[in-house]
C-alpha angles and dihedrals in degrees: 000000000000116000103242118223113185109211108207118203115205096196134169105198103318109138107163110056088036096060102028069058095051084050103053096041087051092050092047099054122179124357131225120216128147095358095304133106127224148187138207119201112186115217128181114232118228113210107246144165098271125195104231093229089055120111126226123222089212119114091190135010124203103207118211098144111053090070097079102012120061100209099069090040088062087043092057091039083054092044085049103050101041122011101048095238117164120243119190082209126045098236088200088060094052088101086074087052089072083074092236098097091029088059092049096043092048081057104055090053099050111250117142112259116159114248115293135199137184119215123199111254112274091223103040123213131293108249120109086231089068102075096049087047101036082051088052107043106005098095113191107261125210109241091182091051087049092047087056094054103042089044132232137293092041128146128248103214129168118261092228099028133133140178092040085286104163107359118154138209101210119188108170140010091263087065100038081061090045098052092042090054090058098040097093128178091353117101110215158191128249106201142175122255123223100215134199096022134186104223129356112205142182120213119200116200123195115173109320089327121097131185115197114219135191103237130199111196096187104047123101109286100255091052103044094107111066119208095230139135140222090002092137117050104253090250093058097043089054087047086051092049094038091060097051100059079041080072098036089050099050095045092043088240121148112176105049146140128225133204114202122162117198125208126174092347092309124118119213108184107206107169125022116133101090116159093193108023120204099274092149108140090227097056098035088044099159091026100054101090089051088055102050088044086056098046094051095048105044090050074050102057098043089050098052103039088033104229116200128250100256097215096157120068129214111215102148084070089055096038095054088056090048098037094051119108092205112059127077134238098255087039083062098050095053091045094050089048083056089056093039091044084051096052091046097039094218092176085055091034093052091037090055097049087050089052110028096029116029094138107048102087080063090040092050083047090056097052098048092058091044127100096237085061098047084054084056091054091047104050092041088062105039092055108031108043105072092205104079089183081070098051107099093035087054097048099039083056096048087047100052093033095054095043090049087056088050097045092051085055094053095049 
């Protein structure tokens, strides 16, 4: 009899990746690993009053939703806790999401991020106890002063933002001043800019595997990633990528999305805590089917090995490699992949997929080129993209994109 392993999805309004998921999963049927046989039945979670002593039927469980709605975040704190359930995000970690301790933890190890400042919130908060203790310890600081020794330009960026919402260019004092005036309830970041880049890029990390991407983040949103190749030297994508499951790792986050940008061989990583990354079909357009095919195996791959909730972190590991005087940058880099190759367990990961799923990268090729696919594409797009003058671009373009993809795995 198969082992049964219920794959619960906490969605918002997401209809593309959940069900290009649901379809995989249900072409690919039961799995085979280690003599046994199991399935993986997908279900939708409403969002419900729990009793804290029930228990869930879920194995795993793929988040969108806690980021941004409180109800679903205590529920996973409470799976978690007691029941064993497996998150592909630590929700006690989501604090660090809101960039602030990810910043500071990326610095003590070394890694390269710009100079960054927090500013106290322009409108403080509402609580009567604010204005006797902001009189007594709330000295007036010197923007300007702060603007000079940062360096212009530099960007104004909430501590807790996403999405590129409310994120400033900022040139001279007069603007930084400017900028801070309008910035309202929202505490934020004043951070140094690395201009004139070479290559901007977004990683997105799922598990142990990472896809590199081309990013522009000031395109319009449906043509930020380009569909280009070898645009970074092999030694600086693997830094990129290696950076990116460094965070994941530390943070115990498995499904995540990076921002580095490179400039004359040099990585400075300046986003990468994001609860819920970009994996829309329309945006990612070629990447979409890798990453379908890594987010099924890698849930996969936790539910039939059954692979524990890391809960605990383990940043003293992590701390003894970028505290140390004596290693090098590079040394580093290669201390902290070890640790990152060890959470994920890369040598069992890539073992499993050899063994248990041989045949889905096939089987994803298969999909992409299929109809049922190209209806996904359409409505997608038909429903989802506000600007009807931009449907059948947008879908020509996710059509040849994804098949292009397909036909380069079958070759």
């Amino acid at each position: 009899m198969a082992r049964r392993h219920l794959i619960g999805l906490l969605l918002a309004t997401e209809e593309d990746w959940p069900s290009a998921f649901e379809t995989v999963l249900r072409r690919l049927g039961p799995v085979r690993y280690r003599g046994e046989s199991h399935e993986f039945p997908t279900e939708r979670i409403q969002n419900e009053p729990f009793d804290l002593r029930h228990t869930p039927r879920y194995g795993l469980v793929i988040d969108r939703l806690s980021w941004w709605y409180d109800l679903p975040r205590e529920w996973l704190k409470k799976i978690a806790l007691m029941d064993n359930v497996y998150l592909l995000n630590n929700p006690f970690t989501f604090q660090a999401m809101e960039k602030h301790a990810a910043y500071c933890a990326m610095m003590r190890l070394g890694i390269k991020v710009p100079e960054t400042w927090l500013i106290p919130h322009r409108v403080p908060p509402d609580d009567a106890r604010y204005v006797p203790m902001a009189e007594r310890y709330n000295p007036a600081f010197d923007l300007d002063e702060i603007g000079r020794r940062i360096g212009f330009p530099l960007y104004m960026k909430p501590f807790d933002g996403g999405m590129w919402v409310g994120v400033t260019r900022i040139t001279s004092p007069e603007e930084l001043r400017f900028a801070y005036e309008h910035s309202g309830e929202r505490m934020m970041h004043v951070q140094g800019a690395v201009e004139e880049f070479d290559v901007f890029t977004r990683s997105l990390s799922i598990g142990p595997q990472t896809m590199v991407m081309r990013f522009d983040p000031v395109a319009d949103g449906h043509h930020r990633y380009l569909l280009d190749r070898d645009f970074l030297a092999p030694e600086l994508e693997r830094e990129v990528a290696l950076i990116s499951r460094l965070v994941n790792a530390f943070f115990r986050w498995e499904f995540n999305s990076c921002e580095t940008i490179v400039k004359d061989g040099r990585t400075y990583p300046i986003d990468y805590a994001n609860a819920s990354p970009d994996v829309a079909l329309v945006s990612l357009h070629y990447y979409f089917p890798w990453a379908m095919e890594s987010l099924v195996a890698w849930c996969l791959f936790c539910c039939a090995t059954g692979r524990p909730m890391r809960i605990n972190q383990s940043t003293r590991d992590y701390f003894e490699i970028g505290d140390s005087d004596e290693l090098s940058y590079e040394e580093k880099l290669e201390r902290y992949g070890e640790l990152a190759d060890r959470y994920f367990q890369r040598e069992e990961f890539e073992a499993f997929r050899a063994e248990a799923l041989p045949h889905l990268p096939e089987l994803m090729a298969d999909y992409v080129q299929s109809a049922e696919f190209d209806e996904l594409i359409v409505d997608t797009v038909r429903t989802g993209v506000l600007e009807p003058e931009k449907h059948e671009e947008l879908i020509e373009r996710s059509r040849a994109n994804t098949r292009a993809w397909s036909g380069e795995q079958r070759r």
